[in-house]
N, C-alpha and C positions, 0 to 999 in steps of 0.2 A: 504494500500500500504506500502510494505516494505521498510522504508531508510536504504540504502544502505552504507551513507557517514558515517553515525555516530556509531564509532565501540561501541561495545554493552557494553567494559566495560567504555569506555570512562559517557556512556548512567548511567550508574549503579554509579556510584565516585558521578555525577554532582547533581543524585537526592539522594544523600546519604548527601551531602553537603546542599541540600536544606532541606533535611528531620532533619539535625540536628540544620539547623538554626532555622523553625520552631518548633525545641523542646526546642530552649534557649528562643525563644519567650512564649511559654506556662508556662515553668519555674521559669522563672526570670523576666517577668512582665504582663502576659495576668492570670488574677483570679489567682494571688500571691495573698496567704493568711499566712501571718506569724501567726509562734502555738508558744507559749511557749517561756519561757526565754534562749533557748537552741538556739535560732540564723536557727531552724527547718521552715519550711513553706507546706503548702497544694499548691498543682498544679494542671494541666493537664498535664502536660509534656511527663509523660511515658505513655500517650494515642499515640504518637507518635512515641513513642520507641517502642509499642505495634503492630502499623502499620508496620515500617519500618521492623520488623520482622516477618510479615505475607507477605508482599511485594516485601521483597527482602531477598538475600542470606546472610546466618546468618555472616560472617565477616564484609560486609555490614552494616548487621543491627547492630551489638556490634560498631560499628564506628558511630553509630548515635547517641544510647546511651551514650556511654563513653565520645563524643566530646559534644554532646547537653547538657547534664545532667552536667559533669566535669565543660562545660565553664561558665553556668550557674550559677553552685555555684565560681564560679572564682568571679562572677560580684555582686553575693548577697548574700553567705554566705561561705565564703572561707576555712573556718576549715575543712566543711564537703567536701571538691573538690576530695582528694585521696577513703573515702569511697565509696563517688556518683560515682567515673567512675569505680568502680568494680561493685558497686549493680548493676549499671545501663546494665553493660559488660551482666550480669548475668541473665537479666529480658528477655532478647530476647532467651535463653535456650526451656523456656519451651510452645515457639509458633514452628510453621511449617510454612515454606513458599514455600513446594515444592507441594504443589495442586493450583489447577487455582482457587480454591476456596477460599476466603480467612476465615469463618467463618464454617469451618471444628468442628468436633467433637473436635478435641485437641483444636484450640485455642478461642474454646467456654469456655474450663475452663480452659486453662492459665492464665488468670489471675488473679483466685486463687492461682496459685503456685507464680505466682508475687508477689502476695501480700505477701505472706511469704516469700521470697526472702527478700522483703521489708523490713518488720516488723525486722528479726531476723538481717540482712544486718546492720538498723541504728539502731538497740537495742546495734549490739555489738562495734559500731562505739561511739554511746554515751557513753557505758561503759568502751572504752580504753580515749577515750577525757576529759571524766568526773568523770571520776572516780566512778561513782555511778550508783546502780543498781536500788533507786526509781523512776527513770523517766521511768519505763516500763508503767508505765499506759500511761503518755503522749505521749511516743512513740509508743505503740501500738492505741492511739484513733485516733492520726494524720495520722497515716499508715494505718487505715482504710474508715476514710471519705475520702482520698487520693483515696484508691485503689476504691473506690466505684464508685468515681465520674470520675474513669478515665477508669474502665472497661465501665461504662456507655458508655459517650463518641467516647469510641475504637468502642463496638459493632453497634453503630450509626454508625458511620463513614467508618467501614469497610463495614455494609451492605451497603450504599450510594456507597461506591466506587467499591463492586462487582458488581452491578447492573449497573454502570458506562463501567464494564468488562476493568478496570483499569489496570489487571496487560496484557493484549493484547497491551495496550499503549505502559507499561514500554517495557517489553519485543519482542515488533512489532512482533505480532506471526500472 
């Protein structure tokens, strides 16, 4: 049954706000894993930024990342704040959210282009911070158990929530 009362972007803001609070949660304290001397951590977080951009419309989704990801390093690692809400702007790029499907041929392997998003994203962030180009290893090893355990994640949770037929909720189709 269609509601009627609730205007749809009203619907789209309120689970954009929820979807980035649960990405500060993932973030900044649910499996934080701090790497390295660089003030760097392993997350879930952009398994959620991964969602919000297979779910909803991409300005939407850059509003999940940029707010969840941003505020999150506000609260545990604040150097990184201005890089994390571009990388994060940027991670929702290479998903689709315009089929009813959510685990589509495209964002079956967006998350490969994420991860390089990633990788190249806090490589060149480390390198204007720090001046130095030997933390490629550290930052490419963290960017990858990162992206690993969060494409996992994604693809759990997306299949669970198309099976759900989840976006008929969001969108009351």
């Amino acid at each position: 049954m269609k509601d009627t009362n609730i205007n749809p972007k009203t619907r789209l803001i309120a689970i954009t706000g929820a979807m980035a609070a649960i990405t500060i949660l993932f973030t900044a304290y649910l499996f934080h894993i701090p790497v390295g001397a660089n003030g760097g951590y392993i997350h879930f977080g952009d398994s959620i930024i991964y969602l919000a951009a297979v779910l909803l419309p991409t300005p939407y989704a850059m509003a999940v990342g940029a707010l969840g990801g941003g505020i999150a390093d506000l609260l545990t690692a604040p150097m990184w704040t201005i890089a994390t809400v571009i990388i994060k702007i940027l991670l929702v790029l290479p998903f689709s959210s315009k089929n009813a499907k959510l685990l589509t041929k495209r964002n079956l392997f967006a998350p490969v282009i994420a991860f390089l998003i990633t990788g190249v994203g806090y490589y060149i962030a480390e390198a204007i911070l720090f001046g130095t180009q030997a933390a490629l290893i550290a930052s490419i090893s963290g960017s990858v158990i990162q992206a690993f355990g969060s494409a996992v994640f994604f693809y759990s949770a997306a299949f669970a929530l198309e099976n759900a037929k989840i976006k008929k909720l969001i969108y009351l189709t």
